[in-house]
C-alpha positions as CSV (number, residue, x, y, z in Angstrom):
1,X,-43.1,16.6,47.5
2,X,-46.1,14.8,46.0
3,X,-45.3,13.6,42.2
4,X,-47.2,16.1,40.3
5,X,-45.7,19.1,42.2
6,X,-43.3,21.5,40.4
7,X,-39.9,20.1,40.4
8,X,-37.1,22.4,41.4
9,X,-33.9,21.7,39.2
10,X,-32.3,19.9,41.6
11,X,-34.9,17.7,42.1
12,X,-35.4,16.8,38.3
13,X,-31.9,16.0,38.3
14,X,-32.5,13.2,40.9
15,X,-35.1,12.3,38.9
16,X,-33.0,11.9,35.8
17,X,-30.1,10.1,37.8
18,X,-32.7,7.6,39.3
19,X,-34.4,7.3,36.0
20,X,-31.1,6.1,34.0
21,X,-29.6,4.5,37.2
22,X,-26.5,6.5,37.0
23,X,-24.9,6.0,40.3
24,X,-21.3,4.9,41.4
25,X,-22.5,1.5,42.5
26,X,-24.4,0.6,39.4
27,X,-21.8,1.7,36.8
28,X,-19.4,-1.2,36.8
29,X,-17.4,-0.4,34.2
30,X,-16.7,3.3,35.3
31,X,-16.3,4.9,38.2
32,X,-18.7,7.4,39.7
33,X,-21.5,9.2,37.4
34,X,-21.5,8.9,34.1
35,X,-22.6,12.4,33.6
36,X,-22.2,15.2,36.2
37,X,-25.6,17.2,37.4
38,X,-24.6,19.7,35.6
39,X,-24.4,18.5,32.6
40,X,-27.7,16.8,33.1
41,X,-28.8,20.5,34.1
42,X,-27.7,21.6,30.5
43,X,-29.7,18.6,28.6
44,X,-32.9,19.9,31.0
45,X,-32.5,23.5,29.8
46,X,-31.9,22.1,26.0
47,X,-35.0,19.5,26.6
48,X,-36.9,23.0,27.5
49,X,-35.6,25.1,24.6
50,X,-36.9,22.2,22.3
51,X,-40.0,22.6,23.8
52,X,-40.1,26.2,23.5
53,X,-38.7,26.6,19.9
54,X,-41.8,24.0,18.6
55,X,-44.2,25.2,17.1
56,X,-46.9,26.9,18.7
57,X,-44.0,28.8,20.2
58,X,-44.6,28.9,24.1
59,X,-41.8,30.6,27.1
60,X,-42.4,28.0,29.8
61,X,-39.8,26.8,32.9
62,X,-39.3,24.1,34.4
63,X,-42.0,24.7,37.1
64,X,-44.9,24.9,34.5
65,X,-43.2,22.6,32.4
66,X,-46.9,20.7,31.5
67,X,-45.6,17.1,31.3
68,X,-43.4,15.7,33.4
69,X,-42.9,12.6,30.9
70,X,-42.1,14.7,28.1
71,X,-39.3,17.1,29.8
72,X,-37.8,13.5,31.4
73,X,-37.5,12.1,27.5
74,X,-36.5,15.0,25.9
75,X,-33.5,15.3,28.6
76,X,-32.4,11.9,27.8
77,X,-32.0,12.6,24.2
78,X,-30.1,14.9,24.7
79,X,-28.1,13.7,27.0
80,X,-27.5,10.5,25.3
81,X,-26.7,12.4,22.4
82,X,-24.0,14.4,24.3
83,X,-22.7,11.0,25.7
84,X,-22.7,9.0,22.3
85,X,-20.8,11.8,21.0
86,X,-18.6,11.4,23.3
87,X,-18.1,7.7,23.1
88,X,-18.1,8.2,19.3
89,X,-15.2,10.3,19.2
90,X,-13.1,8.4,21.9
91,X,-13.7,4.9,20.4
92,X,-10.5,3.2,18.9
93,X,-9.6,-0.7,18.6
94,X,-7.0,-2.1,19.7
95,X,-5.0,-4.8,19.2
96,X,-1.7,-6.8,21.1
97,X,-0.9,-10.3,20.4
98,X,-3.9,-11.7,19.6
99,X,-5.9,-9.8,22.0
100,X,-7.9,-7.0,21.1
101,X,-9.8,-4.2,22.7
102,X,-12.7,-2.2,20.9
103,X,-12.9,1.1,23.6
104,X,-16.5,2.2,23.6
105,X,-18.1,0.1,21.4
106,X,-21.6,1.0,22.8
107,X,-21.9,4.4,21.2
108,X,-24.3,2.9,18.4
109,X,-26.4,1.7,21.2
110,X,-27.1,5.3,22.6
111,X,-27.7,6.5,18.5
112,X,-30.8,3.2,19.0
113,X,-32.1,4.5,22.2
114,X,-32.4,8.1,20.9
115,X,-34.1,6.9,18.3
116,X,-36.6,4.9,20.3
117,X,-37.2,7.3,22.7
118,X,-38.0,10.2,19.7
119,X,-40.5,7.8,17.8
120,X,-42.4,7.5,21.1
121,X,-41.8,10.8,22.1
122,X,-42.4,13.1,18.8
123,X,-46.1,11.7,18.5
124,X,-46.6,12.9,22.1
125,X,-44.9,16.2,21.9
126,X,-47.5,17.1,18.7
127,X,-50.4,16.2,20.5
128,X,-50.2,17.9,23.6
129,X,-48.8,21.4,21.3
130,X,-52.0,20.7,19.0
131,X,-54.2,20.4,22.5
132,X,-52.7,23.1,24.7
133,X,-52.8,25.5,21.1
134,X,-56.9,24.6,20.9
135,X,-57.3,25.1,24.5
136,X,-56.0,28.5,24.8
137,X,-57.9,29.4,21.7
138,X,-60.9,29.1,23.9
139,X,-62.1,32.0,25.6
140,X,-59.4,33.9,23.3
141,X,-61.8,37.0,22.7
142,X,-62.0,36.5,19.1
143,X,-65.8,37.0,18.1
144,X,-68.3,34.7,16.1
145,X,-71.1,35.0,14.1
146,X,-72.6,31.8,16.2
147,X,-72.4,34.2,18.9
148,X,-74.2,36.7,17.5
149,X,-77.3,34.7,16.6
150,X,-77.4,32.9,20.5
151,X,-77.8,36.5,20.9
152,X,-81.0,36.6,18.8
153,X,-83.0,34.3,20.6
154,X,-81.8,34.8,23.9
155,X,-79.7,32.1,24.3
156,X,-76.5,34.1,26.2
């Protein structure tokens, strides 16, 4: 599969894993995954909805998805999102004798890296909507008057 081929789901989920390094012997503080391929499916077909749902509406898959970096960011915000929530509402401190324990403290590190990731990524989305919109107005059948007159003097 050459790089700019359509992805299947599968593969984009590789992607994903290998993009965020989420595998058993990297995680050293959890076992396994952090977050199963199907839940990284889910954040795909979310990251696609978003896409869809923006303005100029479009009904695209992942196979004509038209930018690879694009459907690999949006999938991270939402999955971080799903994770910080996640570490959000499981963090506690603890404390016993002087020692103390703060359980997931980095939630407020995913909250940073969303927000990173959508300053980048918001600029990027709007010029490609505004660029794909122009580009299919092209050609769109709609008549004009400049068309009229290159028929005037025979410039067809």
């Amino acid at each position: 599969m050459g790089y700019l081929a359509s992805p299947t789901m599968s593969q984009f989920v590789s992607e994903i894993r290998g993009y965020i390094r989420d595998f058993p012997e990297l995680n050293r503080l959890i076992s396994g995954e952090e977050s199963s391929d199907r839940m990284l499916e889910y954040c795909t077909c979310l990251a696609i909805d978003e896409w869809n749902t923006t303005p100029p509406l479009s009904n695209v898959g992942i196979e004509a998805f038209p930018s690879r970096f694009i459907l690999l960011q949006l999938s991270l915000c939402h999955l971080l999102t799903s994770v910080g929530i996640l570490k959000s509402r499981n963090k506690f401190a603890y404390s016993d004798g002087g020692f103390s324990v703060e359980t997931e403290s980095q939630d407020d590190r995913y909250v940073r890296w969303i927000q990173i990731i959508r300053s980048q990524l918001e600029p990027k989305i709007l010029r490609l909507k505004i660029a794909m919109n122009v580009s299919e107005g092209y050609g769109a059948s709609l008549g004009s008057e400049y068309g009229w007159i290159h028929g005037w003097y025979g410039l067809t």
